[in-house]
C-alpha positions as CSV (number, residue, x, y, z in Angstrom):
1,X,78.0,106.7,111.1
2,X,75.4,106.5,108.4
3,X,74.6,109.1,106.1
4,X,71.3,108.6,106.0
5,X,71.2,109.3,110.1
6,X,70.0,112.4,112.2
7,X,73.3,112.7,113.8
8,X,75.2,112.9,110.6
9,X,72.7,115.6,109.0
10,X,72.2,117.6,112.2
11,X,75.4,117.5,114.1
12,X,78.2,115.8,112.3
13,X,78.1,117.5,108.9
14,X,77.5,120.2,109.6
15,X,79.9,121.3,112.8
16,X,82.6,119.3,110.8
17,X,81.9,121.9,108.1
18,X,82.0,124.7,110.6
19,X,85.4,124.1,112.2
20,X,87.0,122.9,108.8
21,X,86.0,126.2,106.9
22,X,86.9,128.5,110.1
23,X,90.3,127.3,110.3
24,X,90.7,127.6,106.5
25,X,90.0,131.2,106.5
26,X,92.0,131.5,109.0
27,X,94.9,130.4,107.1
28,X,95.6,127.4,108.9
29,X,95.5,124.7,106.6
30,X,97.3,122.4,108.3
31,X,95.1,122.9,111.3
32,X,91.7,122.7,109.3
33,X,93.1,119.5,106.9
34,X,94.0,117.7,110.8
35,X,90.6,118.7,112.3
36,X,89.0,116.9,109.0
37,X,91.2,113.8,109.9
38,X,90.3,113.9,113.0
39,X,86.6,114.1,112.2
40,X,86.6,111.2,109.5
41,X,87.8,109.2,112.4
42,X,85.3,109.8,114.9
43,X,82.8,109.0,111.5
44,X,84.5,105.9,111.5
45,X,84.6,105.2,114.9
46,X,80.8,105.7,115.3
47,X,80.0,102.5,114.4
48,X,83.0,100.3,116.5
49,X,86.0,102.7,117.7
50,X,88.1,99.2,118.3
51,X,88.5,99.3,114.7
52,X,90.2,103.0,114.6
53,X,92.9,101.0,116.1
54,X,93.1,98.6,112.5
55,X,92.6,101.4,110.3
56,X,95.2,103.5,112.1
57,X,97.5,100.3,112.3
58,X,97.5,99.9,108.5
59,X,97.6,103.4,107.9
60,X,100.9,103.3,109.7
61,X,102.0,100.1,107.6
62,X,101.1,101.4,104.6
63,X,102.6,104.9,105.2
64,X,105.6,103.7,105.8
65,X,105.8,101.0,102.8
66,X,104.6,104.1,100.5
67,X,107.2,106.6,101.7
68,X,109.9,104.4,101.3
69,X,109.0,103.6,97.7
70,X,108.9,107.6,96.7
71,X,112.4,108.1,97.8
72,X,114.2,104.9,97.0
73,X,111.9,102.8,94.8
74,X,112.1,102.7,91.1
75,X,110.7,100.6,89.0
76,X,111.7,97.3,88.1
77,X,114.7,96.6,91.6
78,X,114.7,93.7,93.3
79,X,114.3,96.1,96.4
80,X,111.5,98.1,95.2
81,X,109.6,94.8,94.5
82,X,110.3,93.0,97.5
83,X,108.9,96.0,99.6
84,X,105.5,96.7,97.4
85,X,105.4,92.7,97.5
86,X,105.2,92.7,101.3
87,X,102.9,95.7,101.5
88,X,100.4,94.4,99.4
89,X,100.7,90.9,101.1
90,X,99.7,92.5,104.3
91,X,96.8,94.3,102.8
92,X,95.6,91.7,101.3
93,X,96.2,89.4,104.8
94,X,94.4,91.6,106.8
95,X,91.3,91.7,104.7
96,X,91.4,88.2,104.1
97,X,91.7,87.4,107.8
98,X,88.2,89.6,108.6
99,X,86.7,88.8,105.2
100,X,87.2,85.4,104.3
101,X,88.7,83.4,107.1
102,X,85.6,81.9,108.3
103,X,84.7,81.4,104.6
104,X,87.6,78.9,104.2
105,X,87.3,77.2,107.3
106,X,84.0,76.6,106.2
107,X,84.5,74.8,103.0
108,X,88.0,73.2,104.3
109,X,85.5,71.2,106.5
110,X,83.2,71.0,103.6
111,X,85.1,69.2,101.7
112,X,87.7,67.5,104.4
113,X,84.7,66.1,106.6
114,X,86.6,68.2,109.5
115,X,85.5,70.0,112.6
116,X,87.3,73.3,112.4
117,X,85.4,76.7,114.3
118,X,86.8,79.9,114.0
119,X,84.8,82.5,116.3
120,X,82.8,85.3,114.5
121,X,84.8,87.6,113.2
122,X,82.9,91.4,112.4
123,X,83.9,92.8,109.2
124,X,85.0,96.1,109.5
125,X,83.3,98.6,107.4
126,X,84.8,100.2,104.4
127,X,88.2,97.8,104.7
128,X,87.5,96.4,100.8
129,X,87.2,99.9,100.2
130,X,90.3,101.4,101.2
131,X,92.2,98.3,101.3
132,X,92.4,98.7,97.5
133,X,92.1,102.6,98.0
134,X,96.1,101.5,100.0
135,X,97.0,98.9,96.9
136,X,96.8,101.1,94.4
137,X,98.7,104.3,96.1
138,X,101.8,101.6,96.7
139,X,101.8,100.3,92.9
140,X,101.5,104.1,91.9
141,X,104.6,104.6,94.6
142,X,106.1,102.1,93.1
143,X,105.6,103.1,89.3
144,X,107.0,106.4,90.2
145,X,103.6,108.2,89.8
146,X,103.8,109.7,93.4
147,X,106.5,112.3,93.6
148,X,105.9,113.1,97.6
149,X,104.0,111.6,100.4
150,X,103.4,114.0,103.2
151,X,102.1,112.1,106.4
152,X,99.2,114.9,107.1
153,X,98.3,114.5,103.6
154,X,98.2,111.0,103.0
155,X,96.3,110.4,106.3
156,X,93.6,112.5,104.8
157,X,93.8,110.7,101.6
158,X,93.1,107.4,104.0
159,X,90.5,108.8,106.1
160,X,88.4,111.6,104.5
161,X,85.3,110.9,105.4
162,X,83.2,110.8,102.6
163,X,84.8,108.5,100.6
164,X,86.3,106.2,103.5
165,X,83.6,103.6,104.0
166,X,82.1,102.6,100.8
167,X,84.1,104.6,97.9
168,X,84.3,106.1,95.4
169,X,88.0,104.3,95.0
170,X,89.8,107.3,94.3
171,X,93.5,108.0,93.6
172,X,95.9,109.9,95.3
173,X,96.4,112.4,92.4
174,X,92.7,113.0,92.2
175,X,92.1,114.3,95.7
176,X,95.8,115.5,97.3
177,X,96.4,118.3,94.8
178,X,92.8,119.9,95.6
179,X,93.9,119.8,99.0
180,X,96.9,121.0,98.7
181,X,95.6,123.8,97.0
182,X,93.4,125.3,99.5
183,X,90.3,125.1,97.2
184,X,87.4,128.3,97.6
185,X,84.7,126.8,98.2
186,X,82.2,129.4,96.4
187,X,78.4,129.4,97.6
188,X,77.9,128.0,93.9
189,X,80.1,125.5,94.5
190,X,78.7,124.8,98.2
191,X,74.9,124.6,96.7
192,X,76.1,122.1,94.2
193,X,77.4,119.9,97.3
194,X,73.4,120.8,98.6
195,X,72.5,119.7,95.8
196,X,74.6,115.8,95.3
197,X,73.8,115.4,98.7
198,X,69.9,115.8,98.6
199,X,69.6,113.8,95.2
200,X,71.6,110.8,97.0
201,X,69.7,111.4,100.1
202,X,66.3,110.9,98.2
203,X,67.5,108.1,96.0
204,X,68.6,105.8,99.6
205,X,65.4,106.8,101.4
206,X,62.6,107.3,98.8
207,X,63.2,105.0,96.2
208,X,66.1,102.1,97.6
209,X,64.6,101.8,100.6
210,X,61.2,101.3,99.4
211,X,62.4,99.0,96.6
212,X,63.4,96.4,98.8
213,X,60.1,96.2,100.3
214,X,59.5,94.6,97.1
215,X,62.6,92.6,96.4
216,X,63.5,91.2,99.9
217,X,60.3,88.8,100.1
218,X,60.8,87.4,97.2
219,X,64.5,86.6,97.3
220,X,63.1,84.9,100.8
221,X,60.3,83.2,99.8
222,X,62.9,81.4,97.4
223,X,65.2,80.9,100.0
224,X,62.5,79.4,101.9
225,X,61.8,76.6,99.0
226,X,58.5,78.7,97.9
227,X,58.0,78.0,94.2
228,X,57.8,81.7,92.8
229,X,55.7,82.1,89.2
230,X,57.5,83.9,86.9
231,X,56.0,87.5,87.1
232,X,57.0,87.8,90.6
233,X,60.0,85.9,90.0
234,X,61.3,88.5,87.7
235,X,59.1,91.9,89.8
236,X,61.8,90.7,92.7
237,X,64.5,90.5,90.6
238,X,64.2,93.9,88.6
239,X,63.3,95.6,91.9
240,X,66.5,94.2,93.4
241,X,68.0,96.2,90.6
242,X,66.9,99.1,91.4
243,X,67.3,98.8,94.7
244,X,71.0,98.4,94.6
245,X,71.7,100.8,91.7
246,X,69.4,103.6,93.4
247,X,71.3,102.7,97.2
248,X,74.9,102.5,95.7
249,X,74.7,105.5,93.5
250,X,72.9,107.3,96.0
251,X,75.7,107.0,98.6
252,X,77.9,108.2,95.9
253,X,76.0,111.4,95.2
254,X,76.1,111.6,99.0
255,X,79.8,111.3,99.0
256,X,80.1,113.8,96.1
257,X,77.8,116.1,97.8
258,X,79.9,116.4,101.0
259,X,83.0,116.1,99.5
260,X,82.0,119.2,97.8
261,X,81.5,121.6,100.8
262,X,85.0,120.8,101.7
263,X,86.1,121.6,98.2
264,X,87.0,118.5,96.9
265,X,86.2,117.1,93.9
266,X,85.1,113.0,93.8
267,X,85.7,111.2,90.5
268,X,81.9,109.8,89.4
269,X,80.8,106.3,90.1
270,X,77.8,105.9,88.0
271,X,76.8,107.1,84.6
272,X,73.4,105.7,83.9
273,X,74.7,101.9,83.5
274,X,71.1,100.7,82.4
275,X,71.6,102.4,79.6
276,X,74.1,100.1,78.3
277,X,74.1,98.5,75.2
278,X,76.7,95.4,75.8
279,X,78.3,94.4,79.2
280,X,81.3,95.9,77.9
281,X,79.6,99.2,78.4
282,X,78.0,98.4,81.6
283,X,81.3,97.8,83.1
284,X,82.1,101.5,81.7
285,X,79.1,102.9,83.4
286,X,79.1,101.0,86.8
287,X,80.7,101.2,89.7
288,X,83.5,102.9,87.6
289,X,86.0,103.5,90.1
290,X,86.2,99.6,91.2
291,X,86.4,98.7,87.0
292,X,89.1,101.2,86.7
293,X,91.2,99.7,89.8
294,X,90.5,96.0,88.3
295,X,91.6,97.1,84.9
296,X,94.4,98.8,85.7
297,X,95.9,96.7,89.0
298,X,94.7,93.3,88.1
299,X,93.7,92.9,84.3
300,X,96.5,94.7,82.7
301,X,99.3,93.1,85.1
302,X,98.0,89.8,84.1
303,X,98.7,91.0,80.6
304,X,95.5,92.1,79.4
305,X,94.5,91.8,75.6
306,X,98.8,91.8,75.1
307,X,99.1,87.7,74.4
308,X,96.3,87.1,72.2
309,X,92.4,86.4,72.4
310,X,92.9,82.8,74.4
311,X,94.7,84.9,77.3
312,X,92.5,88.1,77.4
313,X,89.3,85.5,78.1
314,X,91.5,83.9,80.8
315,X,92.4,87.2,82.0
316,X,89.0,88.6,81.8
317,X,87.9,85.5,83.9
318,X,90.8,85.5,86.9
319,X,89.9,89.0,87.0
320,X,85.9,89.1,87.1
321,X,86.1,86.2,89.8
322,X,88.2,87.9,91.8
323,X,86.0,91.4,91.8
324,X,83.3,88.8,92.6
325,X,85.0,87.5,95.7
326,X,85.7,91.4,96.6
327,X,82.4,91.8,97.1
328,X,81.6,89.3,99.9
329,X,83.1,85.7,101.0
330,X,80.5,83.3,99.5
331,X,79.8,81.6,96.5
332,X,77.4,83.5,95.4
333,X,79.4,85.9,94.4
334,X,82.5,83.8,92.8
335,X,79.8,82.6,90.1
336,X,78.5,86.3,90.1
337,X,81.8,87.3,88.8
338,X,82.5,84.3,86.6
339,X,79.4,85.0,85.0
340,X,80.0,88.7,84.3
341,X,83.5,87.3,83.0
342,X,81.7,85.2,80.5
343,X,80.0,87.6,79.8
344,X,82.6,89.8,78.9
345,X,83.9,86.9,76.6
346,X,80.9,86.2,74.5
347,X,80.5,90.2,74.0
348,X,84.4,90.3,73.1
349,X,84.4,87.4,70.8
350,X,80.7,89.1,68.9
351,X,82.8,92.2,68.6
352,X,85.0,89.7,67.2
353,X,82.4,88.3,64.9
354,X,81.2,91.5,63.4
355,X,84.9,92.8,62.3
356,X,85.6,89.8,60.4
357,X,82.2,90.2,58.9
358,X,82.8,94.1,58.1
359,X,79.5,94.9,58.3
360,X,78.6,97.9,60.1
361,X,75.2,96.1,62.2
362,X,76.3,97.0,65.6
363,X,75.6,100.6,64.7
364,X,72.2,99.5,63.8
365,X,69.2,101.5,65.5
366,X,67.4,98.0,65.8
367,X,71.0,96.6,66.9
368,X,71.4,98.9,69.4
369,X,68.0,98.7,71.2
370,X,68.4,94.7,71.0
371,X,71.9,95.3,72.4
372,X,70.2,97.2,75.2
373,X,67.9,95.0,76.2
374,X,70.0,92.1,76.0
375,X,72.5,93.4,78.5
376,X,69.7,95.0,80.9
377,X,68.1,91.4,81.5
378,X,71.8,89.5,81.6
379,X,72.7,92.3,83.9
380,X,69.2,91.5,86.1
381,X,69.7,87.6,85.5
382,X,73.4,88.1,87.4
383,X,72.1,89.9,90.2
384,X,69.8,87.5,91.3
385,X,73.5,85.6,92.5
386,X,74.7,88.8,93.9
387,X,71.2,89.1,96.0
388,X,70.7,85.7,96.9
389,X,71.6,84.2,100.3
390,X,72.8,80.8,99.0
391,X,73.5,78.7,95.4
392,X,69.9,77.4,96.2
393,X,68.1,80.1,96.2
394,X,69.8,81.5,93.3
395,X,69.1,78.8,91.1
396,X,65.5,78.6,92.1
397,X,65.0,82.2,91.5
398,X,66.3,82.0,88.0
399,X,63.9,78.5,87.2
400,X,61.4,80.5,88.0
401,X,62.7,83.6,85.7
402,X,63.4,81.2,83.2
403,X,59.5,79.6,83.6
404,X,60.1,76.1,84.8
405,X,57.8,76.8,87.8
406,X,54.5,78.0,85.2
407,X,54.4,80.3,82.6
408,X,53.3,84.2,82.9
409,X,49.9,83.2,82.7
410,X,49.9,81.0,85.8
411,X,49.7,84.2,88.1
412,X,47.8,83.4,91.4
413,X,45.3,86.0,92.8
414,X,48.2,86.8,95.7
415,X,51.1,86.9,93.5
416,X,49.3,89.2,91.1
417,X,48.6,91.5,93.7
418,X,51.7,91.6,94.5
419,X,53.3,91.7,91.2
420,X,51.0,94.7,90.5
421,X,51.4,97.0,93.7
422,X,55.4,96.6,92.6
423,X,55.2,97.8,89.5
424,X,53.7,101.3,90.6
425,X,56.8,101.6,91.6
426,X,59.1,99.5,89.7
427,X,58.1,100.9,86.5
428,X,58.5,104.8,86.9
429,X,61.8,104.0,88.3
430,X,62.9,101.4,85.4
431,X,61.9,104.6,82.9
432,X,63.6,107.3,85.1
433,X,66.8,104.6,84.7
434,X,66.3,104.0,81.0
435,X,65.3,107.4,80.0
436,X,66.1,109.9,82.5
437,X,69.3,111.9,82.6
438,X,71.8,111.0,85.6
439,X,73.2,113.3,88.8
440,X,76.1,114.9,86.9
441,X,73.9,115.1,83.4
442,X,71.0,116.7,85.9
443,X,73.5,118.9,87.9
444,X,76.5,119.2,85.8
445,X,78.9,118.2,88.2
446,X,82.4,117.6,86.6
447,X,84.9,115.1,88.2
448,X,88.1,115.7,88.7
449,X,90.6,115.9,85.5
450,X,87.6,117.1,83.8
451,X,85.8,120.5,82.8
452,X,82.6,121.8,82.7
453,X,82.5,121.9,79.2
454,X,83.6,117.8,78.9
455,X,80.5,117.4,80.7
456,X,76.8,115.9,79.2
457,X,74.1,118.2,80.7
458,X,70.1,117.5,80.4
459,X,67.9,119.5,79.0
460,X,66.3,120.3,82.2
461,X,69.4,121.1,84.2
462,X,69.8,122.4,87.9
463,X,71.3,125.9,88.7
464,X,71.6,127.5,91.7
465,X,68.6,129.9,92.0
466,X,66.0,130.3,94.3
467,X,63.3,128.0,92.3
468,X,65.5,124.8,92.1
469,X,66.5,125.7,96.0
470,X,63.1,125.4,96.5
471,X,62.9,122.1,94.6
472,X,65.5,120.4,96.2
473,X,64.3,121.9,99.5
474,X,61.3,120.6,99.7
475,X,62.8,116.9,98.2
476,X,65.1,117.0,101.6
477,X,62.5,117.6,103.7
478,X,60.7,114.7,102.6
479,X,63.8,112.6,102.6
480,X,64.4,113.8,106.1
481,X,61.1,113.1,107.5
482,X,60.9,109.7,106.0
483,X,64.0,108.8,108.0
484,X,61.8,106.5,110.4
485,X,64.1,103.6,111.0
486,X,68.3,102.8,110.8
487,X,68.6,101.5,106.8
488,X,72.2,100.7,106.0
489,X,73.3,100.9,102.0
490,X,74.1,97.6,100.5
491,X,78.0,98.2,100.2
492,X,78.1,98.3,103.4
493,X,78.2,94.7,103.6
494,X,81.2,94.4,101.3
């Protein structure tokens, strides 16, 4: 079930909302917490209800892996390592069966000259997602960070529907206490969830959606063998940019937002990652809740920054490749990730650079904005990869970034047309990136672990009052009544 769908704003959300609260005020927790269960999975089901089946089945596996390691692991026995060994092993088993199977087969008979046919497997939605939602509960087990596992509870955890298909990756100790707490959920706290909810509503339909009417035909045209001129070259590019930061973090407002009117609290996703100044930062500011579960499950096993510089780039490389890979079974995305990882490098190793030297230039106003600017168009340079349907087409989008097809001045009458109806668009958007203050700065929205006082507000700020309910009113209205045809959000694919 989408978010962005009639039958999830009209019917869905808002009976779940219904029954969940009227059994809470009841006083039957347990009742409300399994009708929300049971409600995530017919949101799940929506879409394919054969695949309830898998997600039950590895909720089942990975319930029982969990449980075992709260009451007999401990960290460091054989035991306790053979069990979170096996459990991970069959996480990661089942999504590489419906993720990448076909992937391998593929280049096995690339590179073997063989004839091997596997039939279509469909991905099911969300299992990256809470595949590594599952990983990081059995490390935590493991580690001794989870003191009880309740089944009722950790099914929730598993299935609670905002977060299930496309994240925020969130811990068990972020959402289970709340939970277990029976949260109020005050009118102020329910117009806040309003509010997440409309501003990711309007950022998928009015401005994502619209965006790729820009991007898409020029990532084709390439992947057609059209020889794009620079300007559009780079209009398709940046508008892909856009696009996927405005979808993405718009389903996360969304998920916020809904999460909210149950009383939960989602840790944030996005915190205005064009406003970086080095890929370092980026990764800080984007899709935080995936860097978090690669720093701390992947990059800091593999031993981090621990075993000198030589190691952290290797480590910084295994690491980016395989959150590359995550993110779809093609190579596209492999060199998307190595690239970010070199990335990484070259920033670490300037950092580097300007210790030795002891001179205090990163802190530089000119510094900075060249910083900035630097990072925004490596950051737009990598996506092209992410975006683009094959090696080719990469590589002939980013000729043509780079110029080899004609300079900026060899604009045609058609690509200048086109070039200039997307920057009507492109450019408000780039500016409201750059310069405008985020969801939580706009709304104040603090994340769990967090107060409202740790949290950066904007000058113009949203309350609850009967002006901004207007506001916001009138920007769902418009999001509702553009909702003309079925658009899924890009991580839906992953």
């Amino acid at each position: 079930m989408l978010f962005n769908s009639y039958i999830y704003l009209l019917i869905f959300l808002p009976a779940t909302l219904v029954v969940y609260h009227s059994l809470r005020h009841a006083g039957r927790r347990d009742a409300a917490m399994i009708s929300l269960a049971i409600a995530s999975l017919i949101f799940y089901g929506w879409w394919n209800p054969r695949y309830v089946v898998l997600l039950l089945g590895l909720m089942a596996f990975n319930y029982v892996a969990a449980r075992w390691l709260v009451r007999n692991g401990g960290t460091g026995t054989p035991r306790s390592k053979l069990v979170l060994s096996l459990a991970v092993a069959g996480n990661l088993a089942a999504l590489g069966w419906f993720k990448y199977a076909n992937f391998f087969v593929v280049n096995v008979d690339h590179v073997f000259g063989t004839d091997y046919v596997l039939r279509q497997i469909i991905l099911p939605l969300g299992i990256s997602f809470f595949t590594f939602q599952k990983i990081a509960l059995l490390v935590d087990a493991y580690r001794g960070k989870v003191k009880s596992l309740d089944l009722l509870d950790y099914s929730l955890f598993v299935v609670f529907f905002p977060q299930l298909i496309a994240g925020p990756i969130v811990h068990y100790s972020e959402t289970m206490p709340q939970f277990r707490a029976r949260p109020n959920v005050t009118p102020s706290l329910f117009a806040l969830g309003s509010a997440m909810l409309t501003i990711g509503l309007a950022k998928k339909v009015l401005l994502a959606d619209n965006l790729a009417h820009f991007a898409t035909p020029v990532f084709s045209a390439a992947e057609s063998g059209t020889h794009l001129s620079f300007a559009l070259a780079w209009s398709g590019a940046v508008a892909y940019a856009l696009q996927l930061y405005y979808d993405f973090s718009g389903y996360t407002d969304m998920a916020i937002g809904a999460a909210l009117m149950f009383g939960i609290r989602l840790p944030v996703n996005f915190n205005s990652p064009y406003k970086a100044t080095s890929v370092i930062e980026f990764w800080h500011r984007w899709h935080m809740t995936l860097a978090r579960f690669l720093r701390d499950y992947l990059y800091i096993p593999l031993g981090g920054n621990r075993k000198g510089e030589l190691r952290r780039y290797l480590n910084l490389i295994i690491t980016m490749v395989l959150g590359g890979l995550w993110h779809g079974a093609a190579w596209t995305f492999v060199f998307w990730g190595a690239l970010h990882g070199a990335y990484l490098i070259v920033n670490h190793a300037w950092l580097g650079v300007a210790k030795f030297i002891g001179a205090d230039v990163l802190g530089l106003p000119v510094a900075r904005a060249a910083g900035w600017a630097l990072t925004f168009f490596a950051v737009v340079a990598a996506w092209v990869l992410f975006r683009a349907a094959s090696l080719r087409s990469a590589l002939a989008m980013l000729a043509a970034m780079a110029g080899l097809h004609g300079s900026m001045h060899s604009l045609g009458a058609a690509d200048a047309t086109q070039v200039g109806t997307s920057m009507v668009l492109i450019l408000p958007l780039l500016a409201l990136a750059w310069f405008g203050p985020n969801s939580q700065e706009l709304t104040g929205y603090s994340p769990p672990g967090t107060s409202p006082n740790d949290v950066t507000v904007s000058q113009v700020r949203w309350r609850p009052s009967v002006r901004w309910a207007f506001a916001f009113g009138c920007i769902f209205a418009l999001a509702f009544l553009s909702l003309s045809k079925v658009s899924e959000f890009i991580y839906f694919q992953f």
